[in-house]
NUTORGU-813668 format. One record per residue (C-alpha): z, x, y. Coordinates in steps of 0.05 Angstrom, whole numbers, padded with zeros to 5 digits, always signed. Last residue first. Layout:
# NUTORGU-813668
ZXY...
This chain:
# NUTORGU-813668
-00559+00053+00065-00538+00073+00138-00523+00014+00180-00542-00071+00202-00522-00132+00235-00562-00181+00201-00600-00239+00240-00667-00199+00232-00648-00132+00242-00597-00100+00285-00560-00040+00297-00616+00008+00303-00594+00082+00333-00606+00109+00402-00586+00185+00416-00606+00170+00485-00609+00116+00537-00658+00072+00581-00722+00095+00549-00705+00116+00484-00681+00043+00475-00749+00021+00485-00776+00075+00426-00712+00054+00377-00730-00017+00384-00800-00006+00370-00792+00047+00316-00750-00016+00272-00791-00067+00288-00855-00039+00266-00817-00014+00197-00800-00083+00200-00866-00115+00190-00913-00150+00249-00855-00152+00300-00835-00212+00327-00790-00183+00377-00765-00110+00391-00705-00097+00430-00676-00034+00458-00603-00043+00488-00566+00008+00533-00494+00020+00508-00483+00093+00538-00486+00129+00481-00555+00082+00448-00574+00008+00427-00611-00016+00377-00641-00090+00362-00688-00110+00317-00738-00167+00302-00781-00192+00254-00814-00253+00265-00773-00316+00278-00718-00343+00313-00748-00317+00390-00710-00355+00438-00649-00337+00411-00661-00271+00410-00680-00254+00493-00618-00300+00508-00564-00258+00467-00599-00194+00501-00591-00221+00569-00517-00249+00551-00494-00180+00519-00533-00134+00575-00469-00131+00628-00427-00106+00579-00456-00055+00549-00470-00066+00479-00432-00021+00426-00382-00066+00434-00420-00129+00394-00380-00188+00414-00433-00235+00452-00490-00192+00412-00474-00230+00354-00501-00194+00290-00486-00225+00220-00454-00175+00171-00472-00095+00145-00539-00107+00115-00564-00040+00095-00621-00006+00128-00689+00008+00119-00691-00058+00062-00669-00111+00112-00676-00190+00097-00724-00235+00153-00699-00302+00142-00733-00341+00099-00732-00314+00036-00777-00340-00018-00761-00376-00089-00735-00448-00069-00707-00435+00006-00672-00368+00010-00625-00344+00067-00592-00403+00096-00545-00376+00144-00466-00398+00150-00425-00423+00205-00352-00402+00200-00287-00411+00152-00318-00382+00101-00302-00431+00049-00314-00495+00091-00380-00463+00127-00405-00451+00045-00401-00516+00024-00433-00549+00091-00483-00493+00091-00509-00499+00012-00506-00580+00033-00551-00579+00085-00603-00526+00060-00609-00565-00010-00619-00629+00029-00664-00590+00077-00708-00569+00008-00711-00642-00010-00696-00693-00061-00645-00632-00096-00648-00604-00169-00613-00533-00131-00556-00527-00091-00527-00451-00068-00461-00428-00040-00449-00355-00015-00380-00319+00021-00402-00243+00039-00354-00250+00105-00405-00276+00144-00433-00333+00099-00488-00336+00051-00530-00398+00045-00577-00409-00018-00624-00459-00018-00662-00512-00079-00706-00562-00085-00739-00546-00131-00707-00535-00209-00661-00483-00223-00675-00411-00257-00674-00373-00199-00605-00405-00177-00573-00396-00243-00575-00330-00274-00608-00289-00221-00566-00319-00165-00500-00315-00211-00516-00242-00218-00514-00233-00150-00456-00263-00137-00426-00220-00199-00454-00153-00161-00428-00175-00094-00463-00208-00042-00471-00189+00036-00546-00201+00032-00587-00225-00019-00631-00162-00048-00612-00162-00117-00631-00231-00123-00702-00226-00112-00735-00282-00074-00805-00273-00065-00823-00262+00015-00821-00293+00077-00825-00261+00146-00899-00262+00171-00902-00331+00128-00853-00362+00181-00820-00422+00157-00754-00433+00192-00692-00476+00160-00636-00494+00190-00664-00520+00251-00620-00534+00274-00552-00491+00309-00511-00467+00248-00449-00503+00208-00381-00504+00207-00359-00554+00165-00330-00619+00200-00279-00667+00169-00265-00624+00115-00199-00621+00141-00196-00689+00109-00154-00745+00151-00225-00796+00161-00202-00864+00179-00236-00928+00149-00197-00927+00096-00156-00877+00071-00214-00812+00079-00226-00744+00057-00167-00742+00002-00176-00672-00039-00208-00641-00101-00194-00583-00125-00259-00528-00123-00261-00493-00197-00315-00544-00213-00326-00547-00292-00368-00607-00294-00312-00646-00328-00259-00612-00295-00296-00641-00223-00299-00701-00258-00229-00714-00272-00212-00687-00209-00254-00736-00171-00208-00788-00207-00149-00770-00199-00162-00750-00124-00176-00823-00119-00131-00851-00149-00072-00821-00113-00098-00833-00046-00106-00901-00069-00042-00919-00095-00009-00880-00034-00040-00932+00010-00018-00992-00030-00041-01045-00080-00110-01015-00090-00175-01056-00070-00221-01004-00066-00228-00927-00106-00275-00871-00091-00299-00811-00127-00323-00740-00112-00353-00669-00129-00392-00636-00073-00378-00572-00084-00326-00584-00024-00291-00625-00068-00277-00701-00057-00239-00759-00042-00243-00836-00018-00193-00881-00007-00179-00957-00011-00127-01003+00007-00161-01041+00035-00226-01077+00031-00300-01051+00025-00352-01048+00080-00347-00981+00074-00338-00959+00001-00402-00999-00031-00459-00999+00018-00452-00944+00065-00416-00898+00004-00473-00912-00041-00522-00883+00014-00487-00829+00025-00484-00818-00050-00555-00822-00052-00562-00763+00003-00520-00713-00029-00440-00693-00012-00424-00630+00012-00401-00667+00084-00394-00742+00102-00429-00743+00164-00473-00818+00132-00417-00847+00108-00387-00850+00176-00310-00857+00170-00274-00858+00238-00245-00799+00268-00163-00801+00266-00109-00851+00282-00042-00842+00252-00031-00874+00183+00020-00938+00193+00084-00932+00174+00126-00971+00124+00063-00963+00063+00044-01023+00039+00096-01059-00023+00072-01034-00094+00046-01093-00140+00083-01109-00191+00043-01125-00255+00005-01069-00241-00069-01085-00235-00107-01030-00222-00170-01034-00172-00236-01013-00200-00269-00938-00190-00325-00919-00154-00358-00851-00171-00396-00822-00120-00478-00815-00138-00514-00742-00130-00483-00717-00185-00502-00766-00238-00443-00787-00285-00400-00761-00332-00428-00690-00316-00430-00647-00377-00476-00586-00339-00549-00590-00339-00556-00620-00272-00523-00563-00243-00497-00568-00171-00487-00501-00146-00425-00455-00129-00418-00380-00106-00355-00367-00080-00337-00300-00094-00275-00274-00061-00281-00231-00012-00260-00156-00017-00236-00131-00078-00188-00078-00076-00153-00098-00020-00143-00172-00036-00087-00172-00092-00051-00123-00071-00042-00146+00010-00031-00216-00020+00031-00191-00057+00048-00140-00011+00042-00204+00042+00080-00256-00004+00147-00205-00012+00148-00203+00071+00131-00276+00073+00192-00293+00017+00242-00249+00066+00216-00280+00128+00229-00346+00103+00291-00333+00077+00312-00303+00146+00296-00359+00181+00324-00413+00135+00392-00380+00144+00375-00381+00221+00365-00456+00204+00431-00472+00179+00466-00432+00223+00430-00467+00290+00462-00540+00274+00534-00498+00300+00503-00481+00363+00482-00410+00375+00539-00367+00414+00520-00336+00475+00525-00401+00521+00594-00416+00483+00644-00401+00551+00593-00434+00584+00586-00495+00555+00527-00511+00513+00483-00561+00544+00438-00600+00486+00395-00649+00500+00381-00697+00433+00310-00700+00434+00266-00762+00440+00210-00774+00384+00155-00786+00411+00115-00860+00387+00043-00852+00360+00066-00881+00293+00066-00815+00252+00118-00784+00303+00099-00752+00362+00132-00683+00382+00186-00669+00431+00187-00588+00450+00248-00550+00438+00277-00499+00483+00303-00432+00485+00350-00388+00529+00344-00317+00493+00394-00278+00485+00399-00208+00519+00382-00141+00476+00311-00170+00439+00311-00133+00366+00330-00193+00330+00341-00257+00365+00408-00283+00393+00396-00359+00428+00417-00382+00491+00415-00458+00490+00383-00509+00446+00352-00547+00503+00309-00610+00478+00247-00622+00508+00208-00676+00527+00138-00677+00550+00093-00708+00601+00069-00643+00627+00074-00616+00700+00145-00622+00719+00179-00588+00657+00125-00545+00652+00144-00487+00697+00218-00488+00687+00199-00496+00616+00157-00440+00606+00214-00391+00636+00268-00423+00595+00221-00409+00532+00189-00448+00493+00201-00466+00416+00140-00520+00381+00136-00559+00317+00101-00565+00259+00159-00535+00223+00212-00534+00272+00208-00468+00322+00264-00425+00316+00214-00364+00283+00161-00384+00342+00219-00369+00391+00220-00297+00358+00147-00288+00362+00147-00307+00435+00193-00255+00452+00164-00200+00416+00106-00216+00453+00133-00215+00524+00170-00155+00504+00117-00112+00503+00050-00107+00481-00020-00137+00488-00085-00114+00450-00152-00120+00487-00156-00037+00477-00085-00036+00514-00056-00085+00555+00013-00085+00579+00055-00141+00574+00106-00177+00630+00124-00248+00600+00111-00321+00598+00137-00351+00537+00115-00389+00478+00126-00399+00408+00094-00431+00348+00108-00464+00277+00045-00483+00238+00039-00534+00185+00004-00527+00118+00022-00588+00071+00021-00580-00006+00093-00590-00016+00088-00647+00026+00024-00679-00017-00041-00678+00020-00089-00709+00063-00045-00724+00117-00044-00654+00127-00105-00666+00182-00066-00709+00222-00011-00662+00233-00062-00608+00241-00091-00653+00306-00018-00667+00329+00000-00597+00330-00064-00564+00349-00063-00607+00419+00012-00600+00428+00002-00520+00421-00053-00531+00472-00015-00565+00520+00025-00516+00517-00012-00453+00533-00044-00494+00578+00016-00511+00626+00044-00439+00617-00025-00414+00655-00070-00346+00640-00063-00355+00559-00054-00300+00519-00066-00305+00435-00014-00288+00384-00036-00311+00312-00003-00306+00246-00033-00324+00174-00051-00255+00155-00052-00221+00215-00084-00236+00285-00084-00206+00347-00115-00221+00419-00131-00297+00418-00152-00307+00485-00131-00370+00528-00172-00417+00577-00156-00487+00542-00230-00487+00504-00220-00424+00469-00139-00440+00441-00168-00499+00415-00226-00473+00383-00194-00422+00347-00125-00472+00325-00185-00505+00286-00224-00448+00260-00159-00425+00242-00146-00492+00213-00212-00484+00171-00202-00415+00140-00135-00423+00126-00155-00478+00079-00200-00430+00045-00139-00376+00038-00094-00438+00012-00144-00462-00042-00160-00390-00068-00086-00372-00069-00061-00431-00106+00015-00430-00116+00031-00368-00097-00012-00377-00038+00029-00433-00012+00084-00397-00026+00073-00341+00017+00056-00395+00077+00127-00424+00086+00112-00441+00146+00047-00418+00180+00045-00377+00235+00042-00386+00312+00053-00334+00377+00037-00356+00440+00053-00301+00508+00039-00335+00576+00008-00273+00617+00041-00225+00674+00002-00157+00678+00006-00085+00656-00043-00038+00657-00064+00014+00602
């Protein structure tokens, strides 16, 4: 262990346990993409997320200055992002910093320094942000922020208050709002301020509902595994209209109109018909030339199974939000979708946080007869027995063109009846990136796989030698390299005690790839075993 001075952040979601309650599938998939959100934040400002649970996060950052300027970054962009939904629907994160002395243990950090920041991110504001004294002494001169000081607080399990502050945030408009400074006196320094009563009550009820929402989520998810997510668009089914086409839908005509909305929506990506995710190619196309060039107030909403529907010319903001998602619901019901459908875009501006699926590096799809074979559904990777099923049942049985992706955490979306088979492929990776929370593979194009799929060894998830640690340091990047550059053919990785790689490439079978990784591990290290094949991370049957 060693101990070392980092700037602690810890962030959850408020009120998160109901959120679940209320619609566990749609809140654990929504999750999903602000993690991958938060993720990439925290990643490109330096830090290092070293524990995570449930919906909480504490990552280390080497600098108080990133650490929150990050939190300001994830704020704002989130806020944006929940535009899309009603306030009881909304999923905002509170978070907490402080720079502290931890010690570091197996990549985990303890100490104070984390309890600390986990009680300032308790006394953070929804979608706000608590710092401590020590972060603001060293940020108050570096970031254009304002803070408002709320004095020496009393947190549980931490024997000396803590003096906290409260970061400004922006308001809808782009404005900030300014903080009321508060100075207690120092007769009152230990005390909290009266306003502080209210919200420790909060607090508590909020820990008390997540406590009862974890052994509720903990039960329902341990026996299982992942949810099943399998999905495809079926031209049989009662659709109202053809999938492939959005759905526009004519102004109302109250006999009052509603007035436009006070504030103006914040500023976000700008609609491009042709990015929009899940959705086919023809309703790109009716989207360019019927929803874009259209007036306001309009809005336009979808599922991510590709479900959707778009109104123009409504009197208000809120009119067309609402139509909308009325209206893509409607048909997503009528085609039995179990996805809900959401607001992408109000106007011009895109708010969704399906705003960009994680997907793969291109090319999606390789053909490599040395690899491909007849698609049998009891071989797909990382599925479970019903997804599997659902791949016999449906998937073999569609028309050309047609993919399946499959996603890290056993996650799987397919299309079939599609123009082309990188249609299929784009959409099966778009639907199934936004449930898994992470790029996807496509693993079956029309009847064959296309990615080399172990039957030595069973498929245990999707190898990255960046994090693998069974790799020795020092031969993760060479080894990463030597792979990408070779996407097809059979290849396979193992490694021995001491972490030494052994790598065969485009091997004629996998048998062959199999003894040659094992014979030029033998060489550097001993009592080798295969950890890799193909793209899968592999172990015993």
């Amino acid at each position: 262990m060693k101990r070392k001075i980092a700037a602690i952040f810890a962030a959850d979601i408020a009120g998160y346990s109901r959120l679940v309650a209320e619609d566990e599938e749609e809140t654990l998939r929504r999750l999903a993409s602000y993690r991958a959100v938060t993720d990439d934040f925290i990643a490109k400002s330096g830090g290092r997320i070293f524990n995570t649970a449930g919906d909480a996060v504490l990552a280390e950052f080497p600098s108080a200055v990133e650490a929150v300027r990050c939190a300001i970054d994830i704020q704002e962009s989130l806020r944006t992002r929940n535009m899309a939904y009603p306030p009881s629907r909304q999923m905002s994160f509170r978070i907490g910093i402080t720079i502290g002395d931890v010690v570091e243990r197996d990549g985990d950090l303890l100490g104070d320094g984390v309890n600390i920041a986990a009680r300032l991110e308790g006394l953070a504001e929804v979608g706000g942000i608590c710092v401590s004294r020590a972060v603001h002494e060293q940020v108050a001169n570096k970031l254009s922020v304002q803070f408002a000081d709320i004095g020496a607080q009393e947190v549980k399990n931490i024997p000396t208050p803590v003096h906290a502050y409260m970061v400004a945030m922006r308001r809808e408009d782009g404005t900030y709002a300014t903080p009321q400074l508060k100075k207690p006196p120092a007769a009152q320094a230990a005390a909290a301020p009266n306003w502080m009563w209210p919200l420790a009550v909060t607090v508590v009820c909020v820990v008390a509902i997540g406590v009862a929402g974890f052994l509720y989520f903990t039960k329902l998810e341990m026996p299982g595994g992942p949810r099943e997510t399998a999905s495809a668009a079926n031209p049989a089914a009662p659709a109202p209209l053809p999938s492939a086409a959005p759905v526009a839908v004519p102004a109302a005509q109250p006999p009052t109109p509603l007035p436009p909305p006070a504030a103006p929506i914040a500023l976000g990506e700008r609609f491009v018909a042709g990015t929009v995710p899940f959705v086919g190619d023809r309703a790109r196309i009716a989207l360019a030339n019927e929803y874009a060039p259209a007036a306001d107030f309009k809005a336009f909403a979808l599922n991510n199974a590709g479900v959707n529907a778009f109104v123009v010319a409504q009197p208000s903001e809120e009119a067309a939000k609402s139509a909308a998602v009325e209206q893509c619901q409607k048909h997503a019901d009528a085609v039995q979708s179990p996805r809900k459908c959401e607001v992408y875009a109000v106007g011009n501006i895109v708010v969704s946080v399906y705003g960009h699926p994680p997907l793969p590096p291109t090319p999606w799809i390789v053909r490599d007869p040395s690899i491909e074979r007849p698609l049998v559904a009891d071989e797909v990777p990382l599925l479970r027995e019903g997804q599997k099923r659902s791949v016999e049942e449906r998937f073999m049985r569609g028309r050309k063109s047609k993919a399946i992706a499959v996603g890290p955490g056993g996650q799987m979306f397919f299309f079939f009846n599609q123009e082309t088979p990188e249609e299929a492929a784009r959409r099966s990776l778009e639907s199934c990136g936004a449930a898994a929370g992470a790029a996807c593979k496509i693993v079956a194009v029309d009847d064959v796989f296309v990615v080399p799929v172990p039957t030595t060894l069973k498929v245990t998830g999707f190898f990255r030698p960046a994090g693998n640690s069974s790799i020795a340091a020092d031969a993760r990047d060479d080894l990463a390299g030597q792979l990408a550059a070779a996407p097809d053919g059979w290849n396979a990785v193992a490694v021995g005690a001491a972490g030494r790689p052994g790598l065969a490439i485009k091997a004629a079978s996998e048998q062959n790839a199999v003894s040659q990784a094992l014979g030029n591990c033998g060489k550097r290290d001993s009592d080798c075993h295969v950890i890799a094949i193909g793209p899968f991370s592999v172990g015993p049957n």
